[in-house]
LUMTI-267231 format. One record per residue (C-alpha): x, z, y; residue number from 1. Coordinates in pm, 1 decimal. Layout:
// LUMTI-267231
+----------+----------+----------+-----+
|       px |       pz |       py | seq |
+----------+----------+----------+-----+
|        X |        Z |        Y | NUM |
...
+----------+----------+----------+-----+
//
This chain:
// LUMTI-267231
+----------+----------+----------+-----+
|       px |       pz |       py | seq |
+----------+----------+----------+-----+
|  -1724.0 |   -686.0 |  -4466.7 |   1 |
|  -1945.4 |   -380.0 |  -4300.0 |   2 |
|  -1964.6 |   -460.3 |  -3895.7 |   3 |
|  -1715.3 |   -181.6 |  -3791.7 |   4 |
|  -1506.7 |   -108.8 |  -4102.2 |   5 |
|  -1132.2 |   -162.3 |  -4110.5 |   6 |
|   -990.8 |   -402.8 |  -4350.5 |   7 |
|   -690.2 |   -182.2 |  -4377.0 |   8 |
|   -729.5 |    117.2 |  -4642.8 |   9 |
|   -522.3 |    373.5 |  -4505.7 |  10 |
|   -749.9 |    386.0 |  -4225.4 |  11 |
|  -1106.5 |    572.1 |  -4317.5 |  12 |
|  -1273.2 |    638.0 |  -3937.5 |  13 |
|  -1577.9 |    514.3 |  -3806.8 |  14 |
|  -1515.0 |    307.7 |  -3539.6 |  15 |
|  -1840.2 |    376.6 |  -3336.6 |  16 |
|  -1851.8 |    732.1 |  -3358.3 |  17 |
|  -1596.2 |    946.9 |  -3173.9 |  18 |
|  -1657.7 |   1237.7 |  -3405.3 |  19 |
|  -1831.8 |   1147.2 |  -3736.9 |  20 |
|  -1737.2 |   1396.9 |  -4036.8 |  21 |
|  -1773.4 |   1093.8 |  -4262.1 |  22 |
|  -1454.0 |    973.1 |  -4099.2 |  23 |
|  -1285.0 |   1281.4 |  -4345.0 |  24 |
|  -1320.2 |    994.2 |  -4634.1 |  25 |
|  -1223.6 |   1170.4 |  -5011.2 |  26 |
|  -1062.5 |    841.7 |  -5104.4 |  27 |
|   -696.2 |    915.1 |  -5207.5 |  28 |
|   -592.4 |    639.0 |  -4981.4 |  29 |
|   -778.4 |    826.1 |  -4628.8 |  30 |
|   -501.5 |    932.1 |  -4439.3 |  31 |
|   -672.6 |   1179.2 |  -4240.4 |  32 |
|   -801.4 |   1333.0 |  -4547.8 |  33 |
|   -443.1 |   1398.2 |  -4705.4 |  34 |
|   -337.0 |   1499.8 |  -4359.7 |  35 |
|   -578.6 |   1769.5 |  -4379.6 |  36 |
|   -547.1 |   1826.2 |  -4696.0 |  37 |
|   -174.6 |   1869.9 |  -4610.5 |  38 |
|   -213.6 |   2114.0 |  -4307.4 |  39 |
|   -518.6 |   2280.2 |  -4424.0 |  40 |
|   -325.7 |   2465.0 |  -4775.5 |  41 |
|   -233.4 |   2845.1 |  -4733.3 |  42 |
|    121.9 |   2808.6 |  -4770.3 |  43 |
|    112.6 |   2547.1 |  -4452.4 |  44 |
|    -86.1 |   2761.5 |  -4268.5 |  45 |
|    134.7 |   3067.0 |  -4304.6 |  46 |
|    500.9 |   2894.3 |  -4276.0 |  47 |
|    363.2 |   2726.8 |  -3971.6 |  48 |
|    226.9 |   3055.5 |  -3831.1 |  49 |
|    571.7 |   3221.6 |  -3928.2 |  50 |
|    764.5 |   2925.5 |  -3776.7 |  51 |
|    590.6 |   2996.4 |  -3432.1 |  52 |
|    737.4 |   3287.6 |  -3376.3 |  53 |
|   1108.1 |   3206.2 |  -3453.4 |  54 |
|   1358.9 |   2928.6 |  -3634.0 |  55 |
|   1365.4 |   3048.3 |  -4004.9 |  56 |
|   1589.4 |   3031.0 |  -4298.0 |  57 |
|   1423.1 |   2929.7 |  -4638.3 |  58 |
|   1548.6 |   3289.4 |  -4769.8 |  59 |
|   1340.8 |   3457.5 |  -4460.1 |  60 |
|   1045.7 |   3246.5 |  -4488.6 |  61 |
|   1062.6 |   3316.1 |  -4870.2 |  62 |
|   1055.4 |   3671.3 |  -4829.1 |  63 |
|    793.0 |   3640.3 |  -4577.6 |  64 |
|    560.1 |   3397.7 |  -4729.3 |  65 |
|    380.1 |   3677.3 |  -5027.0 |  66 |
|    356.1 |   3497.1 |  -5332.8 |  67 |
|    489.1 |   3153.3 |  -5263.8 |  68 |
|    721.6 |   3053.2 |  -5518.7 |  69 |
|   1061.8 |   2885.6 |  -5457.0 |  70 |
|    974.5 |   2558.8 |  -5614.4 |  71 |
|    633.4 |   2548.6 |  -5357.3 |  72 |
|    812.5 |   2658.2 |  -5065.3 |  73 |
|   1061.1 |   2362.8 |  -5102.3 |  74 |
|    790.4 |   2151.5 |  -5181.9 |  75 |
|    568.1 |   2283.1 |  -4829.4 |  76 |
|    864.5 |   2256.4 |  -4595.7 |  77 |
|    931.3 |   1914.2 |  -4693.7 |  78 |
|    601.1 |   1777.9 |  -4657.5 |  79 |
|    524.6 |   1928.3 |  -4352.5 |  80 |
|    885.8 |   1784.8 |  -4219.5 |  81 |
|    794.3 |   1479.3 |  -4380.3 |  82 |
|    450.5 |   1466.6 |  -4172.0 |  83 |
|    682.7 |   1559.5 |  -3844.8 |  84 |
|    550.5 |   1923.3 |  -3846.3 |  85 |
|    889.2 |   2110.7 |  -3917.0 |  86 |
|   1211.4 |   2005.6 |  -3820.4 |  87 |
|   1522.1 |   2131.0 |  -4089.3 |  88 |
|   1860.2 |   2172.5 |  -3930.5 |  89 |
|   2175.1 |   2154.2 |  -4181.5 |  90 |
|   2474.9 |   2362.1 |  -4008.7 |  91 |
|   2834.1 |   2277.2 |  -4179.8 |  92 |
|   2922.2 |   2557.4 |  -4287.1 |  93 |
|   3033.8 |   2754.3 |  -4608.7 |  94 |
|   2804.6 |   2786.6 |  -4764.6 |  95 |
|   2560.8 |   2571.2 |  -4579.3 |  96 |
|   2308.4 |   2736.7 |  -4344.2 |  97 |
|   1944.5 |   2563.6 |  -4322.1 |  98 |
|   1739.5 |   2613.6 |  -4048.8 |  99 |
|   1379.9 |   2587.2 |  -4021.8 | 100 |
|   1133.1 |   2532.9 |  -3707.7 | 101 |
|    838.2 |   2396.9 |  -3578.2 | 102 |
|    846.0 |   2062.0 |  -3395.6 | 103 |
|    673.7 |   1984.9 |  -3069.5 | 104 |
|    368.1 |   1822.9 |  -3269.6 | 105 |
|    356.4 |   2173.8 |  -3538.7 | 106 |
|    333.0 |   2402.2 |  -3236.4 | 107 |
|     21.2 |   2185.2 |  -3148.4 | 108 |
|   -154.1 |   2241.3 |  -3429.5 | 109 |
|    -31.2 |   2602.5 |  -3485.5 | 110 |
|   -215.0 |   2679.1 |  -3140.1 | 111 |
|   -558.6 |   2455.9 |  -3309.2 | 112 |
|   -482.1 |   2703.4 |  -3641.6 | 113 |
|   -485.2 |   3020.7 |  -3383.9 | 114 |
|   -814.9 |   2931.8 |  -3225.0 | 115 |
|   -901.4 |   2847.5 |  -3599.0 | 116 |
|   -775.7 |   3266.2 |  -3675.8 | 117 |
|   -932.4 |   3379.4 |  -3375.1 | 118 |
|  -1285.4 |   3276.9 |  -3425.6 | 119 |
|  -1259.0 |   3427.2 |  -3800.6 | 120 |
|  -1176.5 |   3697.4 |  -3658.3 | 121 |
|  -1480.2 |   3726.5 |  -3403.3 | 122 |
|  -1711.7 |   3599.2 |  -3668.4 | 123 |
|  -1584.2 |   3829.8 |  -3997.3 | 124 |
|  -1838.1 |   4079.3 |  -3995.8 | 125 |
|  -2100.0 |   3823.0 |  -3974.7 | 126 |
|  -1947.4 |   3602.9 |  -4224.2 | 127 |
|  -1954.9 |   3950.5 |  -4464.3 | 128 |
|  -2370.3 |   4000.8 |  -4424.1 | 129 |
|  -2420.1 |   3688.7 |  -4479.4 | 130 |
|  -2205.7 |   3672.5 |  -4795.2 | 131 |
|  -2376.2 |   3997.0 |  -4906.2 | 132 |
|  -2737.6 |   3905.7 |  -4845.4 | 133 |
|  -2651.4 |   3521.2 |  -5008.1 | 134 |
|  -2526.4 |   3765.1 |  -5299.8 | 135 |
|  -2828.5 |   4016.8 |  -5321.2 | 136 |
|  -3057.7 |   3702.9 |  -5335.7 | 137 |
|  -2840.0 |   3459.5 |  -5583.0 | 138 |
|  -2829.8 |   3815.1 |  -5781.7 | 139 |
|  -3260.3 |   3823.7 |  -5760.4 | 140 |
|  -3315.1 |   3485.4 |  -5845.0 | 141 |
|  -3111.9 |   3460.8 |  -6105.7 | 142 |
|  -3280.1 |   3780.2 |  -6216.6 | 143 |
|  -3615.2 |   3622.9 |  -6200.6 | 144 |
|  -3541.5 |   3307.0 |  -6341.4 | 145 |
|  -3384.6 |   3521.9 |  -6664.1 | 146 |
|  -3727.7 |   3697.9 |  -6668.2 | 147 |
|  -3916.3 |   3371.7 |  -6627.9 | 148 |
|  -3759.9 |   3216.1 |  -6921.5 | 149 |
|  -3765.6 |   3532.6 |  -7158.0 | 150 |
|  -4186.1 |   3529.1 |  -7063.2 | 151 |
|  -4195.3 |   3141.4 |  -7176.2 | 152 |
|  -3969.5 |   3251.0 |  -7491.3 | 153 |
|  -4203.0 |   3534.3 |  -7587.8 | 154 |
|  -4517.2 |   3351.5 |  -7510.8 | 155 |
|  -4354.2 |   3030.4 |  -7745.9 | 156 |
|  -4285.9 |   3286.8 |  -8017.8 | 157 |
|  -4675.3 |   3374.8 |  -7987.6 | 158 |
|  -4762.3 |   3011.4 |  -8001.8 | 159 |
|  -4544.1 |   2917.7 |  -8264.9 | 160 |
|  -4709.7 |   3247.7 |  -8520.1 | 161 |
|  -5073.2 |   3106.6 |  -8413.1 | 162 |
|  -4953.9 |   2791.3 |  -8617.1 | 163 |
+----------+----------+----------+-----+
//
């Protein structure tokens, strides 16, 4: 075995490194990659965002969440209370009342998502020029390359009448 790899599987960081991107393995067995994977989706993102502010009902964060369906927001919620991320709360009553809220460990990481929102924020217009001038040139050389290949088309055609 590879001086500094771990024998166990679920475990996919470097153990030299502090911060090594390769540690983010994209074997199905890396946990930190299907933790990220996990926390990094949109619908995450936003019911952890929503769950900041307040304790939710499924109804309220179903409303809130555009676009999420019911099946997905059942399927979220559990996986992020499954990862310790969201706590549910069943209250006995008629019919029964579930309550939804972020854990100790989910506001963590909803204040690492702000930071996340804030510098997107800062950076926006930025990120927009440089989305429109990556466009204007993929735009030009694909325009070239079309007029590259129509000149080696014509001058085969020429070629090929010679013969």
């Amino acid at each position: 075995m590879e001086d500094g790899t771990s024998e166990s599987l679920g475990i996919c960081g470097d153990t030299e490194d502090p911060y090594d991107a390769r540690q983010w393995d994209t074997r199905e067995d890396c946990e930190v990659r299907q933790i990220l994977d996990r926390i990094a989706d949109k619908w995450s993102l936003l019911v952890i965002a929503l769950l900041e502010r307040r304790t939710m009902r499924f109804t309220e964060l179903r409303r809130e969440v555009d676009g999420i369906s019911q099946r997905m927001l059942a399927r979220t919620l559990r996986h992020l209370e499954r990862d310790g991320l969201v706590s549910r709360t069943v209250h006995p009553t008629v019919p029964p009342r579930v309550d939804y809220a972020l854990t100790e460990m989910g506001s963590t990481l909803h204040l690492t998502i702000q930071t996340l929102v804030t510098w997107t924020e800062e950076h926006q217009s930025r990120i927009a020029t440089a989305r429109d001038t990556y466009d204007r040139r993929a735009a030009a050389e694909h325009e070239q390359a079309e007029r590259e290949a129509a000149g080696r088309e014509a001058l085969a055609r020429q070629v090929s009448l010679r013969s």
